[in-house]
N, C-alpha and C positions, 0 to 999 in steps of 0.2 A: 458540668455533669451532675446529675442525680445523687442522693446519699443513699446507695444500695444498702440493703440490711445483709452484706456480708461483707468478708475480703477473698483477694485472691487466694490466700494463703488457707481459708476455710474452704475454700471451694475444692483445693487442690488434695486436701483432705480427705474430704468427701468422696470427690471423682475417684482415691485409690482407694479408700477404703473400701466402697460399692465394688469397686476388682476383684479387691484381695478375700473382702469378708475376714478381716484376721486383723485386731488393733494393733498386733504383736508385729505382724509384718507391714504393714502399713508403716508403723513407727519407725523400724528398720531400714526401709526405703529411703523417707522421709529425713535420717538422720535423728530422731527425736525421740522422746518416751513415751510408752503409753499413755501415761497422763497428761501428756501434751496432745495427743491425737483426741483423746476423751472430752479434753477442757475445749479444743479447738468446736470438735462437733456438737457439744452442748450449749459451745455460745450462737453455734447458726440455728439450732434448733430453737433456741429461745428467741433469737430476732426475726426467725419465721416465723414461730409462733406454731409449730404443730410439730411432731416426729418423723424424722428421713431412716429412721428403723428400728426394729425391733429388737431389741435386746432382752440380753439376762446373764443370770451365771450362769453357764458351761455348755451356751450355746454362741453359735454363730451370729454375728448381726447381719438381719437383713431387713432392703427394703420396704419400707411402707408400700400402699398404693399412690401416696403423693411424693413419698422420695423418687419412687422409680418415674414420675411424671417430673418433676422436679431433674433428676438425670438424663434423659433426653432432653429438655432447655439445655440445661448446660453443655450436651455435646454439640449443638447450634450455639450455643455462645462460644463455647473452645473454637469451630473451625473460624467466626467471624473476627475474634481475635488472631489466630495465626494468618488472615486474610490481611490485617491491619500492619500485624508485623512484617508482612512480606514488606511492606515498602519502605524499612530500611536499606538504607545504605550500606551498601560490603564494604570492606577495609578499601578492596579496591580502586570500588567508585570514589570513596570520599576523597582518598589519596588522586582521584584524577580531577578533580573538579578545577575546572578553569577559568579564571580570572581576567576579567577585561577590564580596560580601563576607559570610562566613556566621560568626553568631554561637553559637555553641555549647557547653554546660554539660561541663566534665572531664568530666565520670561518664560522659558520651555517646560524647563524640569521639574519646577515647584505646582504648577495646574494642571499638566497633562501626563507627563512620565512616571514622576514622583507617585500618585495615588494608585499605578496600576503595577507599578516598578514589585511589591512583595508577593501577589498574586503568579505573577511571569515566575521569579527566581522559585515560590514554591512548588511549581507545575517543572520546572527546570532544574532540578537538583544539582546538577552537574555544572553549573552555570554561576559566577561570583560573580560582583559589580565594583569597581570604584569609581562613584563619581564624585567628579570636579565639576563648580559651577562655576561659567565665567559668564563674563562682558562681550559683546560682538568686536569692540574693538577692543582686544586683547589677543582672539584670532587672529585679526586683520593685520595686526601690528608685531603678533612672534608667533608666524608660520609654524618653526622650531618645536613648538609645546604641542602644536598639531601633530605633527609629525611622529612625537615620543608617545603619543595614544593610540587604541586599538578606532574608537571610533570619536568623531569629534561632528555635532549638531549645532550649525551656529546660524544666522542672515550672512547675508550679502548683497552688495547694491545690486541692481538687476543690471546697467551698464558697468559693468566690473568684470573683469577677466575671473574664469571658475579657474581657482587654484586646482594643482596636478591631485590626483585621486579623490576627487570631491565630486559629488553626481546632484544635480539641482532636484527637491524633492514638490517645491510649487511656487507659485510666488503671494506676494499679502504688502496692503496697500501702506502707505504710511502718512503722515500729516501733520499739521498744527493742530491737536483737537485743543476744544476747551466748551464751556458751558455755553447755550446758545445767546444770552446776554450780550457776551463779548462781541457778538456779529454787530449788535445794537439796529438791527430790524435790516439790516444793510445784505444785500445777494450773497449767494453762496456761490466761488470759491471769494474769500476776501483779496483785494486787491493787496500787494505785494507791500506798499506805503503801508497800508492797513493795518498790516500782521508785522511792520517793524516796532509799533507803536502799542502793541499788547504785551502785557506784564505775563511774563516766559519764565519759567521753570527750566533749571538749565542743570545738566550734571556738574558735578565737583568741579572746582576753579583748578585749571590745570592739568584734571585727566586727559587721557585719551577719547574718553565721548566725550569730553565738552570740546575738544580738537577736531572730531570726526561732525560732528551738530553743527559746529559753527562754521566748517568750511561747507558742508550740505545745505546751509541757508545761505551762505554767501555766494552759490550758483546762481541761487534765485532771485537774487539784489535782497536780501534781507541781511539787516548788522539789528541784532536787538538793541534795542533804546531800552528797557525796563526788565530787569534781571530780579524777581523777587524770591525767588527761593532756590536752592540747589540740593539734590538727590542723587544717591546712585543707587536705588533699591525701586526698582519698577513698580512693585503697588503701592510703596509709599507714594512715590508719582503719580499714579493714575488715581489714589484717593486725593491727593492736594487737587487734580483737576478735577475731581467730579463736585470739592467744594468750593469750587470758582474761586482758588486762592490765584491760578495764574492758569495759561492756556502752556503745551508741551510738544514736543516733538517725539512722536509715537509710533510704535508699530500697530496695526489694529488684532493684532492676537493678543495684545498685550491690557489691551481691554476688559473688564468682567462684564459680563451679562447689564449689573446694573449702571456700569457706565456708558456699555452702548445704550439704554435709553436714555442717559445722562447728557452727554457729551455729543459734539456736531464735529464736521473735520472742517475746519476755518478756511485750512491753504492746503493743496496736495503737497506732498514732496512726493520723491523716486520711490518704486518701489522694493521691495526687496525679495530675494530670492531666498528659502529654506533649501539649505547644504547641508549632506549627509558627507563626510570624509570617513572613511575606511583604510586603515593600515593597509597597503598592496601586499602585503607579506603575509597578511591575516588568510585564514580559510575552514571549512569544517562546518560542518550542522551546525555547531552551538552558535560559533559567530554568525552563521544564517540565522541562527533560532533568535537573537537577540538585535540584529540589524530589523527584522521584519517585527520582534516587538518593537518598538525605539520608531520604527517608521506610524505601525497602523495606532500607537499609542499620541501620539501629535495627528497626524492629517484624518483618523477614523472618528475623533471627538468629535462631537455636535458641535460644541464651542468655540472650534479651532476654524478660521474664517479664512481660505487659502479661496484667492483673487482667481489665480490659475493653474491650473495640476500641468508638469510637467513630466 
């Protein structure tokens, strides 16, 4: 904001003095002394730079022809300020504001939900968020944590049974990307031999996606031969493959802009489905008001690459 050449407190001054015409009552009002009403109005006079009235001994103070221009502003600055303040919150509202608890996959929440997530809550006052970031397979694997949330946003294989209160929101491809080198001039998709024989970036030894990866390529006759790096932070990943350190097993949402002109998809795999789960017990505008952000905040982005809308 601007350094206006006054304060509230001079203003409020002013405003009653101009009423009252009486330092004496004005001060009264005020709580204060006359010479605090005196000392207030001569410090705005001096930072305007000209006189809001006429004075003397054993008359009334009145205004200039630029105070009195001067107080009409400020009765248009009074109502735009009490216009501003309307949009506090009452004891009421604040005491009702509801809390959800929303569960959501990194690869989603950090590019797409995340940047738009403070704009929603300030247009939504009423509306509180806790989010949890997880892993697809973490879902996959304890239902249970699904369950104890209001909403949970995660993948799923597309030949996979839709777990109970879960509604498919589109689907999105996935694959072996990596830099087009790795192809070594060789047709596009690489034959199955091909892509056991490329040096793979694989999540943590022992998780549940490096569980979930390796039984998904082992549909396909694929056992990796060359393990060069291990991740579980998605754009860590997708930067190790955009520096042709190894090729990955990816979602293509999970891509940046400069990887898809980076990077090629080597091998398909399955696709996967985006799941929306909603507590059945949930109901109410605000959880409407935050399910349809949460939805047009992923499939409304330019960025966000859905295969097929379902």
């Amino acid at each position: 904001m601007r350094d206006y050449p006054f304060t509230l407190r001079q203003l409020e001054v002013f405003a009653l003095l101009s009423e009252t015409r009486s330092f004496r009552v004005c001060a009264e009002r005020l709580g204060i002394s006359q010479a605090s009403v005196s000392r207030q109005l001569s410090e705005l006079e001096a930072r305007l730079g000209f006189a809001l009235f006429v004075r003397g001994p054993g008359r009334r103070p009145d205004l200039t022809s630029r105070g009195d221009a001067f107080l009409q502003d400020l009765d248009a600055l009074d109502k735009a300020g009490r216009k501003l303040a309307s949009y506090r919150l009452t004891r009421r509202e604040r005491a009702s504001t509801q809390t959800f608890r929303l569960r959501i996959g990194v690869g989603l929440f950090d590019p797409y939900v995340k940047p738009k997530l403070g704009a929603f809550l300030a247009a939504h006052p009423g509306i509180a968020c806790e989010v949890q970031r997880t892993h697809p397979a973490e879902e996959l694997a304890a239902p249970q944590r699904r369950e104890a949330s209001d909403f949970t946003v995660f993948y799923l294989r597309s030949d996979w049974p839709m777990p109970p209160h879960c509604r498919p929101l589109g689907q999105v491809r996935s694959g072996i990307y990596g830099v087009p080198k790795m192809a070594e001039a060789a047709a596009l998709p690489l034959a199955a031999e091909a892509c056991a024989g490329l040096p793979l970036i694989l999540p943590p030894q022992g998780s549940r996606e490096e569980a979930m990866q390796l039984a998904s390529l082992a549909e396909q006759g694929l056992v990796p031969q060359r393990v060069v790096a291990r991740t579980e932070y998605p754009d860590v990943l997708v930067a190790m493959v955009e520096r042709g350190v190894g090729a990955a097993c990816l979602l293509e949402p999970l891509l940046t802009r400069s990887a898809h002109a980076k990077l090629v998809r080597l091998f398909p795999l399955s696709d996967w489905t985006l799941v929306l789960y909603r507590n059945p017990g949930l109901g109410g505008e605000r959880a409407d008001a935050l399910e349809a952000f949460v939805r047009s905040a992923i499939l409304e982005d330019n960025a966000y690459p859905t295969a097929v809308e379902t």
